[in-house]
DOLUM-615970 format. One record per atom (N, C-alpha, C, CB): x negated, y, z. Coordinates in pm, whole numbers, plus 50000, padded with zeros to 5 digits. Atoms other than C-alpha are relative to their C-alpha. Glycine has a CB too. Layout:
XYZ
...
***
This chain:
499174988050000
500005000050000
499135012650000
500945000050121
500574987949974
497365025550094
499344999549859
499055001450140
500634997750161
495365018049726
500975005249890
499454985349936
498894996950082
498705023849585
499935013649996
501304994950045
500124989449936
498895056449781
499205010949926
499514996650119
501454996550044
495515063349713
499665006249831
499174985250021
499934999050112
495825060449336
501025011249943
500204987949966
498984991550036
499145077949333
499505017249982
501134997650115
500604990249947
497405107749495
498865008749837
499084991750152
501154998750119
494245105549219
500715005549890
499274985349950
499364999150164
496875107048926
500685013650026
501314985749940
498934987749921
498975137349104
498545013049957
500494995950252
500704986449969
495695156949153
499045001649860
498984999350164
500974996250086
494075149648813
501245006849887
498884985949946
499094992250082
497435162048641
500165016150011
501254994350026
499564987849984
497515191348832
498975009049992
500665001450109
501124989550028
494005202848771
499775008549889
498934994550003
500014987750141
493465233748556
499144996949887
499385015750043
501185002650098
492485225048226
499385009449938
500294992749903
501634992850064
489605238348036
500855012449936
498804988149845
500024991150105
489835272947833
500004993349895
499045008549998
500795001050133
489745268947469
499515009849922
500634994549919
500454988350093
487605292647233
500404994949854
498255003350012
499705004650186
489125289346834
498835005349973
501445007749887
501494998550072
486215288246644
500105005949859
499234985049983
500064996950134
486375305346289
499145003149926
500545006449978
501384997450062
484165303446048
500185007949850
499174984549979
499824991750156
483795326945741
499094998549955
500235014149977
501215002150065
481195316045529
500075003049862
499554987150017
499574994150185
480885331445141
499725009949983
501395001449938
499924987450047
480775358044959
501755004249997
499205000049850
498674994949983
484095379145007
500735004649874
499935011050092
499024995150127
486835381844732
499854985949953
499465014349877
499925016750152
488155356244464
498624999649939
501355003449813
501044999750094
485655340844314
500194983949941
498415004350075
499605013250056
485885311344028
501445003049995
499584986250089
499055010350020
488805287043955
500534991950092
499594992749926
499675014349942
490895260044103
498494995449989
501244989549903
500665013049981
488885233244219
498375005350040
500154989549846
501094997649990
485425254244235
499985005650118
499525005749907
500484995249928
484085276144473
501275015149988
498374999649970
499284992149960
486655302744657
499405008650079
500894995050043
501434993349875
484865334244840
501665002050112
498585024049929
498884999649938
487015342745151
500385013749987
499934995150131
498854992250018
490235361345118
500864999050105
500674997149887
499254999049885
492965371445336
501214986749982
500655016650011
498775012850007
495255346345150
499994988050017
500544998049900
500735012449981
492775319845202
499664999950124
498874997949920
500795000549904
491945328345524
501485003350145
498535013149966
498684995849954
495485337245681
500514991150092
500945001449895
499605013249940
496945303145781
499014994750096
500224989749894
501075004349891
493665297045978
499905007450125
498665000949945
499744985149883
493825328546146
501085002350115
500405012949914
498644997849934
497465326446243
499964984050123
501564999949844
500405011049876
496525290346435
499725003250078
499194991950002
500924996149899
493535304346587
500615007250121
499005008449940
499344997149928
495785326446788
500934993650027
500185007949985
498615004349939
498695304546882
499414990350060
501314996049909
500455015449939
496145274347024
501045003350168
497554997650029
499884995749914
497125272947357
499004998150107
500974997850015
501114994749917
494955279847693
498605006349929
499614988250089
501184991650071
493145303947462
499485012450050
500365003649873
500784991549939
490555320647597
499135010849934
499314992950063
500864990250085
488765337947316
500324994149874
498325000850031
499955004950168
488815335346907
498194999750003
500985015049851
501404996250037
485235330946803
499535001949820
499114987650071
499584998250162
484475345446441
498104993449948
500605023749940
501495006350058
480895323646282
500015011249796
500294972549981
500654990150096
480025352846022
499114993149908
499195010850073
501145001650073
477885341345762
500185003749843
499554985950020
499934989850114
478145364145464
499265012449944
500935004350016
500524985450069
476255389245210
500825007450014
499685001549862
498804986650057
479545409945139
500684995049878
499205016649945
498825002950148
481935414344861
500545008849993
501164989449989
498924986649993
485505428044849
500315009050106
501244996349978
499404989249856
485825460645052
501064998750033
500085014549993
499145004849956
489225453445028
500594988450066
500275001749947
499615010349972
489545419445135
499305000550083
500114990949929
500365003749889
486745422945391
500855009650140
498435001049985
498794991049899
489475453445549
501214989150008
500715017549911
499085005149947
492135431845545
499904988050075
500734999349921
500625007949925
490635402645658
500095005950183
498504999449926
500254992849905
489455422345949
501165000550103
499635011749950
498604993749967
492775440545995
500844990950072
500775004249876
498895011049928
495285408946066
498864997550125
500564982249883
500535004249871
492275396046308
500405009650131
498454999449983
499974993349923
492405428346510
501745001750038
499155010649956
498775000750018
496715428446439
499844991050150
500634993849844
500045011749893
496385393146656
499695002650159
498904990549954
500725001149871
494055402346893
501065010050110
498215006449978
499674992549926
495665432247020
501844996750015
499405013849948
498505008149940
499245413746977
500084989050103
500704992549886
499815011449881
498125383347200
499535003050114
499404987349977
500904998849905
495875401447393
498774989350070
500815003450083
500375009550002
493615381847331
498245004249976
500894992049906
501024993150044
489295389247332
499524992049873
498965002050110
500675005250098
487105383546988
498794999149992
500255004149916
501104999250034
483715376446937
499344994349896
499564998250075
501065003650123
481585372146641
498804999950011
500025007249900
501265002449943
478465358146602
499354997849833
499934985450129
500695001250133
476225362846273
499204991050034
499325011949938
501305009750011
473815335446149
499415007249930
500044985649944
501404996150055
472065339645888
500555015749912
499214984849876
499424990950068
473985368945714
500865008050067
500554995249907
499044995749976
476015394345841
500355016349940
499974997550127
500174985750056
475785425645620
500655004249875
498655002549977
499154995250008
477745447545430
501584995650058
499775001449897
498815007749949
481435430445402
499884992150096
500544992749916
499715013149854
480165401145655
499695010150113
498614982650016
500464987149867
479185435445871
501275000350038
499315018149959
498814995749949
482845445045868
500964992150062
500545005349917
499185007949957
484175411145909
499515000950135
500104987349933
500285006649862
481675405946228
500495015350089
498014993550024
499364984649943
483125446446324
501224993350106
500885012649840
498625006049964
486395428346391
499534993750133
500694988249882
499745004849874
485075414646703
499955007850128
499244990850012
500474991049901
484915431047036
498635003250026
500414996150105
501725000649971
481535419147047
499434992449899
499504992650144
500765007250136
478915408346786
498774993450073
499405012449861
501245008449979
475805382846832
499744998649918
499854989850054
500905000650153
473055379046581
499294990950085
499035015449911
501315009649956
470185352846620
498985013449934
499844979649901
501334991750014
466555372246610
499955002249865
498644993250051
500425002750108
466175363646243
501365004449886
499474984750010
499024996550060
469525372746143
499965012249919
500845000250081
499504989250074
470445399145855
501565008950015
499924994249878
498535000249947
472565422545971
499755018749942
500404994050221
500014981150076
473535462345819
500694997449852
497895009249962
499684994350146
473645473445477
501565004149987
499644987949880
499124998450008
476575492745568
499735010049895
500595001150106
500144989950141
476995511045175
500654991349942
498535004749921
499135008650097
478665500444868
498505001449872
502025009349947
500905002450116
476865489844568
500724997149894
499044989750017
499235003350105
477905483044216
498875000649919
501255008349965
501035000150142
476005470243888
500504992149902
498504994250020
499685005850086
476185456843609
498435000849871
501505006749969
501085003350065
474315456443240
500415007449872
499704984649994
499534996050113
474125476742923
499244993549910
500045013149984
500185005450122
473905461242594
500225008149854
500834989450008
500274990250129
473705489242365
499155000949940
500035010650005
501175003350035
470755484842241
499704985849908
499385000150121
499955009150036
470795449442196
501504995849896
499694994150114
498875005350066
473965444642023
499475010749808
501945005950121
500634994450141
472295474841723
499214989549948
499035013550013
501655008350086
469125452741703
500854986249955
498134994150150
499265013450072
471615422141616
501115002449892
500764991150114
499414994150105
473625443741394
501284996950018
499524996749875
498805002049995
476945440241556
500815010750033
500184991050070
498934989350020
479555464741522
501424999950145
500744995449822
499475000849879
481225473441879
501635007249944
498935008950130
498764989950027
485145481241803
500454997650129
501194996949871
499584997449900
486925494942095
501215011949991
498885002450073
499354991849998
490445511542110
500935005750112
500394997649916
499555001149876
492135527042398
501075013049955
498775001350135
498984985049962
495155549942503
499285006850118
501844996250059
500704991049888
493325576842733
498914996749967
500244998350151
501655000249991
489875586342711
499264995650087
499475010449999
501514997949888
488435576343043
500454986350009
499805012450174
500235015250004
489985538942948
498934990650033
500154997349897
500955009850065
487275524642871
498275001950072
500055004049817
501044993949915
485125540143139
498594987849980
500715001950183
501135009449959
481265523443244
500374987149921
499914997250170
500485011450057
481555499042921
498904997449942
500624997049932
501655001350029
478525479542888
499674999449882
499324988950050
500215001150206
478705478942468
499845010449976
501244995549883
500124991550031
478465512742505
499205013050070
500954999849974
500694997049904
476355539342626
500335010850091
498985001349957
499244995949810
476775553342999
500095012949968
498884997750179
499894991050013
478385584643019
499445004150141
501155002449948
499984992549873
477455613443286
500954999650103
499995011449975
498434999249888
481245619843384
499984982550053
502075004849874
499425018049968
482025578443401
498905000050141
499464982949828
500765001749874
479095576843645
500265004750133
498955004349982
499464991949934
480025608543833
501474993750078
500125011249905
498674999949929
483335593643871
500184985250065
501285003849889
500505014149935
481905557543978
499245006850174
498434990449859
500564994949894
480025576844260
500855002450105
499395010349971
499445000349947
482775592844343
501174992450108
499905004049948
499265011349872
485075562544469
499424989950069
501024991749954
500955004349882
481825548144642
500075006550124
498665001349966
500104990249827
481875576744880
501514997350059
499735022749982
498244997949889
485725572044962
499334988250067
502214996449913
500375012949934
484405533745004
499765002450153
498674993749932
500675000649893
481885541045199
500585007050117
498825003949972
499494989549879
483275566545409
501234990550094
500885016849914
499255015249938
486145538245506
499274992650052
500624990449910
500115012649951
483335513545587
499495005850148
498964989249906
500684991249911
481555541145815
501515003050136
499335016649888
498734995649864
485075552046005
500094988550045
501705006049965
500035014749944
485335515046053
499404995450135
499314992449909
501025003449872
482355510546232
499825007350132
498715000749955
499914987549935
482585543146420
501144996150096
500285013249901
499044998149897
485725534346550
499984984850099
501585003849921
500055019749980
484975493446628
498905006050123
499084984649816
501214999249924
481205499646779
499805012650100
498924999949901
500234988049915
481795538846923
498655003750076
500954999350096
501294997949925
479115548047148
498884990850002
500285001350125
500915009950023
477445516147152
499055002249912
500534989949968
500784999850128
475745527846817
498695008350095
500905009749839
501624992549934
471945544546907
499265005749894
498814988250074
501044993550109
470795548846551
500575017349950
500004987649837
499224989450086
471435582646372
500384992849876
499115013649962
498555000250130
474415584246085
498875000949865
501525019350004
500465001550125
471265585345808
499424985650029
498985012049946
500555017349997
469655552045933
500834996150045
498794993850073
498975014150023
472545531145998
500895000749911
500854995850111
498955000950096
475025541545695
499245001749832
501185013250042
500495000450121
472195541145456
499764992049892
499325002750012
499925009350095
473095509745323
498514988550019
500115009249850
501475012049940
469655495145481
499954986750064
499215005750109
499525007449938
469875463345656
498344994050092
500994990549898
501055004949936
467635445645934
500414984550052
499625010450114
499235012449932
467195415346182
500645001850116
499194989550031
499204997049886
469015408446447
499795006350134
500394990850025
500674988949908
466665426546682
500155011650015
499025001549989
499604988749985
466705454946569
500865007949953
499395004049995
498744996950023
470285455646476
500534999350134
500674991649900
499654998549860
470605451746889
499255013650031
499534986850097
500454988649925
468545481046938
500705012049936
498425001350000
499104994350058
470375502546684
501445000750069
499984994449887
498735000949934
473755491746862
500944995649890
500445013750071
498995006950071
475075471846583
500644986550011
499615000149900
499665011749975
475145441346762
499614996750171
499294991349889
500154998449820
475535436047189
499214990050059
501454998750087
501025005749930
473275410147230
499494986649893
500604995750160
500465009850083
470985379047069
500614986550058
498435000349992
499325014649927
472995345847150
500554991549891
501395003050114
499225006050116
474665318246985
501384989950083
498714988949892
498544997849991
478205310446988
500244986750139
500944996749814
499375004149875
478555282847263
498855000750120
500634984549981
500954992749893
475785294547462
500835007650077
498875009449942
499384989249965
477535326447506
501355004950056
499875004249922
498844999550021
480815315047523
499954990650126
500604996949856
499955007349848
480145288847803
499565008250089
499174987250023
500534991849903
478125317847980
501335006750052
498855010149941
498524991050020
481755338747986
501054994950049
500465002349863
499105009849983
484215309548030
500164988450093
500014995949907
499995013049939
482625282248199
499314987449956
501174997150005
500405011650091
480755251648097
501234987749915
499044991550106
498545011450029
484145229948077
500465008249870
501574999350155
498874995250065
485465253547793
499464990349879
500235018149979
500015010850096
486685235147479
500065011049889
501284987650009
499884992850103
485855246547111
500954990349918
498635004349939
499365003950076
488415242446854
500195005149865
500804999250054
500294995150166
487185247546482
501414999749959
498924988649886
498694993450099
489925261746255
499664994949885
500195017349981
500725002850134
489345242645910
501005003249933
499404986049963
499124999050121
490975246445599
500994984549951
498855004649873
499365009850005
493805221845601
500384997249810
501235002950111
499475003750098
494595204545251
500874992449977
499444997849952
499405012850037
497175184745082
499614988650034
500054998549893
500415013550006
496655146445184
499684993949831
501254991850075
500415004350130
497035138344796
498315003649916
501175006349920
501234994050097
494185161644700
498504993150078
499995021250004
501095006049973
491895142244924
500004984949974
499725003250125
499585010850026
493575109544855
499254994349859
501455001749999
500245003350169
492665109344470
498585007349992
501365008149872
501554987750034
489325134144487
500135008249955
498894998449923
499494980750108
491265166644370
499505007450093
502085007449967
501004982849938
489055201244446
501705005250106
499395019149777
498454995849945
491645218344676
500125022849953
499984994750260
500264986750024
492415256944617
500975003149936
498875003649941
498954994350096
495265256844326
501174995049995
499684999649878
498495009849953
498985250744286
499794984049958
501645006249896
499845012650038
497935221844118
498644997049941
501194998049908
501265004250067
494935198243961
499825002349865
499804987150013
500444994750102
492915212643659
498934994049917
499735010550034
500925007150064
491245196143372
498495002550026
500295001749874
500694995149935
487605198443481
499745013249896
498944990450047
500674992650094
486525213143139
500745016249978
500014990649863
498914988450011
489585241543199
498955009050096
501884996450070
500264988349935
487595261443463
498064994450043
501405003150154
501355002149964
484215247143442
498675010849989
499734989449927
500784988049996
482545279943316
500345012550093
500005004449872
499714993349911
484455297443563
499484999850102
500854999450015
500545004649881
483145276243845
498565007150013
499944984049999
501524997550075
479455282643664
499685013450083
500015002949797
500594983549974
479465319143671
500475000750155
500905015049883
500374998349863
480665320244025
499434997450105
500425000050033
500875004349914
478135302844150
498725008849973
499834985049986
501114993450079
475765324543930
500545010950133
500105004149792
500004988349902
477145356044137
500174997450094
500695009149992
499984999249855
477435340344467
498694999750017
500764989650079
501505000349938
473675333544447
499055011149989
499264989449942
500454985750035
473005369244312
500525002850160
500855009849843
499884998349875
474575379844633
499384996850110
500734997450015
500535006649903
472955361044864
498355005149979
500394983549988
502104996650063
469065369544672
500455012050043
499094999149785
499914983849982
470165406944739
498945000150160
502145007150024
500514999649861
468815395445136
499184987049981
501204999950130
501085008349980
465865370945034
500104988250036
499305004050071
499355014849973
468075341245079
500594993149891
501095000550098
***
């Protein structure tokens, strides 16, 4: 009777013990914006990244979101909205965020890791290049020396702005400059209003589009300390706390048969195979921009 007791007791007091925290884990890894086809390589988007997001906040005994940064940049727009719903969440569940750069966290992956209350870099980490950039390639030149005849017709003159068959105007440039600075000036209020005081550098060395490591992106005040994500997160929480990665859930069929996942539906390969191509071509341009 008393082992009975005894046992009863054990089961009573291990039900009623407080379980662990959990930290959602999210990981953003890519270059930011569409990029490719079905079935290839997707950079992250808000529409791709949405349904993960909206979990991460509803786990329950959630103690923190954690955001795993690892990004050159991309779409200004998509790395703001991105952002945006995270901070929506946070301040609807009341809930804290932290982000933690690896090996990348600069321009767009700057703004995504903004979104947290708090940022972590490893020593070696790339972290800044808050600016906008834009390039491309003229072929004016080369298309004379092959003797090909560029036709081009448009309604409105400034159609046909910065085309590379043709050669660069003053104004077109002028007016490319110009909606960099709105950019930028958005990515700058951003940070201004995310990091506030915390910042240490002056407004010409940290918005000059420069980027560093994670050192001395802590001494600057772009990032609150050097740690990595369950280090930092058990330091805060507790050793008992539980992580719970956020993945990208797919169809059962599309893993069933070996279909790419990403589109309403499966695509001949040869339908988006140069699509796939080139976006692997510019995700790795991206990434060489920071020696990686």
């Amino acid at each position: 009777m008393n082992d009975v007791l005894e046992r009863s007791r054990t089961w009573i007091a291990e039900r009623l013990k407080p379980r662990p925290p959990v930290v959602a884990v999210l990981r953003m890894s890519g270059v930011i914006g569409a990029m490719g086809g079905a079935g290839f390589r997707r950079g992250l988007t808000l529409a791709a990244l949405a349904p993960r997001i909206e979990r991460a906040f509803k786990l329950k005994r959630l103690a923190a979101v954690a955001l795993a940064v690892n990004s050159p940049g991309g779409s200004p727009v998509q790395s703001a909205l991105i952002a945006g719903r995270i901070r929506d969440l946070a301040a609807e569940k009341e809930v804290p965020v932290h982000a933690f750069i690896e090996d990348v966290g600069a321009s767009g992956g700057y703004w995504l890791a903004a979104a947290g209350d708090e940022i972590y870099a490893q020593p070696s980490s790339i972290v800044g290049s808050i600016g906008v950039v834009s390039g491309g390639f003229g072929f004016t030149e080369m298309i004379a020396k092959l003797g090909i005849e560029r036709r081009l017709h448009t309604a409105g003159d400034r159609k046909a702005m910065l085309d590379p068959f043709g050669p660069e105007k003053p104004a077109d440039v002028k007016h490319l400059k110009a909606i960099q600075k709105d950019i930028h000036g958005e990515f700058i209020a951003m940070v201004r209003a995310r990091r506030g005081d915390r910042l240490k550098g002056t407004d010409k060395e940290l918005f000059s589009g420069a980027f560093w490591t994670g050192g001395k992106a802590l001494d600057l005040g772009l990032v609150d300390g050097i740690g990595e994500m369950r280090a930092v997160m058990r330091s805060k929480f507790g050793d008992d706390v539980r992580f719970r990665a956020l993945d990208e859930r797919r169809p059962w069929w599309r893993g069933r048969f070996g279909l790419p996942g990403g589109g309403a539906g499966p695509e001949p390969l040869g339908a988006d195979f140069a699509g796939g191509l080139l976006a692997a071509v510019e995700e790795r341009l991206w990434w060489n921009r920071f020696g990686l």
